[in-house]
Backbone bond lengths (Angstrom), bond angles and torsions (degrees), N, CA, C in turn:
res aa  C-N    CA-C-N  psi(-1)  N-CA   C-N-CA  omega(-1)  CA-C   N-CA-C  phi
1 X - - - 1.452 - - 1.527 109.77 -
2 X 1.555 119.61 -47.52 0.800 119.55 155.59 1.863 144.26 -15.80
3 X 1.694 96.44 -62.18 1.001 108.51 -174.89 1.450 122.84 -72.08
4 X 2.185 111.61 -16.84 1.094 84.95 -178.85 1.874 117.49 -105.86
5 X 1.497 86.44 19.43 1.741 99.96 174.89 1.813 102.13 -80.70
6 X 1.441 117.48 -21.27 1.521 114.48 -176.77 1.920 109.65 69.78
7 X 1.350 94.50 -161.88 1.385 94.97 -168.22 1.114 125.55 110.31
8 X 1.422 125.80 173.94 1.782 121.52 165.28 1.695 95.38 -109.02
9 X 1.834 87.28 161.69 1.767 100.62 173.54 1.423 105.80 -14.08
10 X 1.767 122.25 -83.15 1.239 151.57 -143.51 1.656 92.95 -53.32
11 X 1.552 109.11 -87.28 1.646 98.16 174.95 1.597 132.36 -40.42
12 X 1.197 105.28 -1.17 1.947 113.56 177.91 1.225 90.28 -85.35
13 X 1.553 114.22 -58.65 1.534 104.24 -163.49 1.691 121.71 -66.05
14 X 1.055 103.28 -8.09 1.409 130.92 177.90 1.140 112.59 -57.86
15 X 1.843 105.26 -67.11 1.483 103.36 176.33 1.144 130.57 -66.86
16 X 1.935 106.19 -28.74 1.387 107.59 -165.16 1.724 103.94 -63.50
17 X 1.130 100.64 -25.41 1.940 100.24 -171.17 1.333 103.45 -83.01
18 X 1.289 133.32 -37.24 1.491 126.01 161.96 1.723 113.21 -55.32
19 X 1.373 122.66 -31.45 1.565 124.02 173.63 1.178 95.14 -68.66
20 X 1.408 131.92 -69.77 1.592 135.37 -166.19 1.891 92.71 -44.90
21 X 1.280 138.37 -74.69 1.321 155.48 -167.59 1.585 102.56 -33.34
22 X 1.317 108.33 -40.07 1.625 114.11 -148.18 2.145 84.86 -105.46
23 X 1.750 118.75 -29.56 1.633 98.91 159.48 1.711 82.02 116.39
24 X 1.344 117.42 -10.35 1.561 125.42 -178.51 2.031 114.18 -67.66
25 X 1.626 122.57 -31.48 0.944 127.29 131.95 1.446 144.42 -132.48
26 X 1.137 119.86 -173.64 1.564 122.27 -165.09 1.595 96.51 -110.90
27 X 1.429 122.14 129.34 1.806 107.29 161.56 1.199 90.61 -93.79
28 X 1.278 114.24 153.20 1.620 136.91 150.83 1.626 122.01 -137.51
29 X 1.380 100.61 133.04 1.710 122.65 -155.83 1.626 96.69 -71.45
30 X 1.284 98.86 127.69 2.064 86.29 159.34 1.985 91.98 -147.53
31 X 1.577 71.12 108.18 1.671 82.19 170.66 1.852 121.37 -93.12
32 X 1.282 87.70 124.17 1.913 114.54 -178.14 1.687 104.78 -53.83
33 X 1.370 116.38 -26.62 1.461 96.81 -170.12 1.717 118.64 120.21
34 X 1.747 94.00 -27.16 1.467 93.37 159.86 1.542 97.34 -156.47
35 X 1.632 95.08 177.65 1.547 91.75 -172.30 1.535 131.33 57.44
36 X 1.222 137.35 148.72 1.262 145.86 -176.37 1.464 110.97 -29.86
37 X 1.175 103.00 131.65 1.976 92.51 179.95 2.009 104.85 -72.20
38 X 1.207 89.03 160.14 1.941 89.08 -170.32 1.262 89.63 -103.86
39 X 1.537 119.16 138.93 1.301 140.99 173.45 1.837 112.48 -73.96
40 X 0.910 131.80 111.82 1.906 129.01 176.89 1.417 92.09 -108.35
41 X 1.632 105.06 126.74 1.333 101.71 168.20 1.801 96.42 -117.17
42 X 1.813 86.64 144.15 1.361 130.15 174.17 1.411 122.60 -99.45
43 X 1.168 128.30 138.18 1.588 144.95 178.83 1.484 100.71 -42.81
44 X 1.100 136.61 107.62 1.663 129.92 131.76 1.605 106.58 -13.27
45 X 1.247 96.48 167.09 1.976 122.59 154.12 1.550 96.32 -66.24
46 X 1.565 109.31 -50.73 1.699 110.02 -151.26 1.773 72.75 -76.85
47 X 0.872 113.69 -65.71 1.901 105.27 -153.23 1.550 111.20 -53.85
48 X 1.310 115.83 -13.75 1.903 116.37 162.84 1.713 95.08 -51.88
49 X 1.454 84.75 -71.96 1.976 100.71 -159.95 1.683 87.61 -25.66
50 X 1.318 104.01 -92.58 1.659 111.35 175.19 1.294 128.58 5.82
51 X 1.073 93.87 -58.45 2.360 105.00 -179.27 1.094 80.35 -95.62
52 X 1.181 172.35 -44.41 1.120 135.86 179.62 1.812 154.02 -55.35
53 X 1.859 77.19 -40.49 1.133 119.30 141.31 1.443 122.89 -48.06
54 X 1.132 128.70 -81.86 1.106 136.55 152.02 1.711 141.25 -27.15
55 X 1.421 119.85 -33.55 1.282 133.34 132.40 1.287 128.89 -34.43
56 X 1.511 108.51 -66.31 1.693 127.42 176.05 2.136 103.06 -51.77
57 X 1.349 93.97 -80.69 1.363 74.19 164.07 1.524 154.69 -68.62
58 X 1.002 120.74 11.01 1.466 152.46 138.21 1.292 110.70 -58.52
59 X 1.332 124.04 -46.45 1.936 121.21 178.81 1.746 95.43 -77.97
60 X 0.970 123.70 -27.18 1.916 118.99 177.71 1.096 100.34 -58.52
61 X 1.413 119.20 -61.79 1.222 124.75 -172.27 1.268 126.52 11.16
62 X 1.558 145.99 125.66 1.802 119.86 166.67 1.550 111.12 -92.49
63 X 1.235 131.56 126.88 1.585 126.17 -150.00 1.571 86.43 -102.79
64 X 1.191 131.85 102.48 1.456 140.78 142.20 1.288 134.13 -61.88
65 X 1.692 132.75 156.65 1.758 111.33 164.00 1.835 74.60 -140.21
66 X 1.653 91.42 -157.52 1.125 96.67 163.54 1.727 141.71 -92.00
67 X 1.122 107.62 7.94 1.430 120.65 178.27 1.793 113.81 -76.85
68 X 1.758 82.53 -23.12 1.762 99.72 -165.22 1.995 98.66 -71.04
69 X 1.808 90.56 -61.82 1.196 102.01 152.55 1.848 138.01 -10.48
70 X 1.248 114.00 -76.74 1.439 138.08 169.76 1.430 94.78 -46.15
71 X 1.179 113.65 -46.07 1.826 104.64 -151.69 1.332 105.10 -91.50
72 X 1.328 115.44 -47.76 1.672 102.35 134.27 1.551 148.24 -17.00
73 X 1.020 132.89 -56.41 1.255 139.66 171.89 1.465 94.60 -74.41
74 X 1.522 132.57 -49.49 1.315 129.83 -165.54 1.767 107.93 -65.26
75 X 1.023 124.26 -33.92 1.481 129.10 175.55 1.563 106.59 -76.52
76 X 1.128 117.60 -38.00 1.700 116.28 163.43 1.630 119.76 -65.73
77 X 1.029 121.15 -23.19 1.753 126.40 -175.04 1.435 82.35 -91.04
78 X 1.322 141.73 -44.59 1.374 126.13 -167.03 1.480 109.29 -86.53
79 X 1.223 131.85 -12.95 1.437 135.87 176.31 1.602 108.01 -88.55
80 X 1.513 112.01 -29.77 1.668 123.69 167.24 1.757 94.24 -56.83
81 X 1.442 112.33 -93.88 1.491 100.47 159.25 1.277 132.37 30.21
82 X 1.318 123.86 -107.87 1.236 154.34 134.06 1.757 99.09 5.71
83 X 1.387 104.21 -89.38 1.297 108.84 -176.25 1.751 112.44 -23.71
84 X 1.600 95.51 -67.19 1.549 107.78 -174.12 1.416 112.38 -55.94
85 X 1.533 140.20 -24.19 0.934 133.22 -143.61 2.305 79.62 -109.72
86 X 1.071 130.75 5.74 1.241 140.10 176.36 1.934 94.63 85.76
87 X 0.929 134.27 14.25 1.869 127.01 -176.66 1.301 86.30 -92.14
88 X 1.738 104.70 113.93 1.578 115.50 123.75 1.735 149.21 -14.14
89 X 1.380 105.82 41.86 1.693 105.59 -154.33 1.612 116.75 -23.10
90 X 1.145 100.47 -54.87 1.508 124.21 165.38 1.735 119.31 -33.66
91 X 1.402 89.68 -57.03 1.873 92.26 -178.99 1.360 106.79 -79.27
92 X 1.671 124.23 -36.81 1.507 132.21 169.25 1.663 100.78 -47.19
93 X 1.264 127.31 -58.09 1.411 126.12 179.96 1.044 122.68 -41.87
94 X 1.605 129.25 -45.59 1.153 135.25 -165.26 1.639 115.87 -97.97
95 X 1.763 100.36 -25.23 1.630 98.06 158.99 1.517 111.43 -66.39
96 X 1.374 142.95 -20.83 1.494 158.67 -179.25 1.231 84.84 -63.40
97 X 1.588 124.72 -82.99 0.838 132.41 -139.82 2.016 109.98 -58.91
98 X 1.462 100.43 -54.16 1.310 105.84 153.84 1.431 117.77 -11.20
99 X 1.337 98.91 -97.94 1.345 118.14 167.34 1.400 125.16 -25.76
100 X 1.096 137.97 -33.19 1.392 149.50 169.36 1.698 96.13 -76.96
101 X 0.841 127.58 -73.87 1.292 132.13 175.00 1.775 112.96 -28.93
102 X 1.263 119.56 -56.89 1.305 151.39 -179.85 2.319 91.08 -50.95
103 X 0.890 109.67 -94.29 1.193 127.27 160.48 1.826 110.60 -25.06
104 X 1.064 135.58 -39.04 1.716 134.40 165.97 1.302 106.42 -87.78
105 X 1.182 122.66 -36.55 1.217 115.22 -177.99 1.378 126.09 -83.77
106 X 1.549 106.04 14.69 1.594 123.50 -170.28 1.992 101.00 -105.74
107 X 1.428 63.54 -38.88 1.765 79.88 -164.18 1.702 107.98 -67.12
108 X 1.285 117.47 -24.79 1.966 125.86 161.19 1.427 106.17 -76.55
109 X 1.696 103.22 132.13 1.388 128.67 172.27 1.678 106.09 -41.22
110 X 1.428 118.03 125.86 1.217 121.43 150.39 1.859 90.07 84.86
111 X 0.881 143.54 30.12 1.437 138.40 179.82 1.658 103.54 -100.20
112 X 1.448 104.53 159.18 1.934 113.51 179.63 1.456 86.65 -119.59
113 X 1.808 116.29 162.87 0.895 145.21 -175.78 1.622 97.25 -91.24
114 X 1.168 92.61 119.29 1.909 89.66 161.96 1.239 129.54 -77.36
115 X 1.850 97.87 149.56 1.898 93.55 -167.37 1.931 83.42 -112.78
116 X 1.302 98.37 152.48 1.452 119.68 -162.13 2.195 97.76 -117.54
């Protein structure tokens, strides 16, 4: 878990004692036989709910990069466009859309052309 929050040692130990503080995990001792027993911390009940929680919203997520980005702005400079040139993007869309419609519905046995 650690590793994919990053960080150095110091800020790990940081959180883990703010997780332990906040009831998110449990340490438990397992001593080797010499030297200080080493603490392993384990998930709470509350710290399941949490990642679980946390998972779920993580799958909502909307996963973007920058290509998504670009193509974005690029469909807005062409709808600016549009605007300036006096076209309705909106009404242009839906004559498309027509038209697309017009065109599938040709292509099924026994179909009529729609009148608009």
């Amino acid at each position: 878990m650690l590793g994919l929050l990053g960080g150095n040692h110091t800020s790990s130990m940081r959180l883990m004692k703010e997780f332990e503080r906040c009831g998110f995990i449990e340490p438990i001792s397992c001593s080797t036989g010499r030297g200080r027993p080493r603490k392993i911390a384990t998930l709470s009940p509350l710290g399941s709910v949490i990642l679980d929680k946390l998972r779920s919203v993580n799958n909502m997520m909307i996963k973007t990069n920058i290509n998504d980005v670009r193509s974005v702005a690029y469909q807005v400079r062409l709808r600016n466009k549009m605007i300036d040139l006096g076209i309705d993007p909106y009404e242009k869309f839906l004559e498309l859309n027509e038209i697309a419609l017009n065109i599938r519905d040709s292509a099924e046995p026994g179909a009529s052309i729609r009148e608009t």
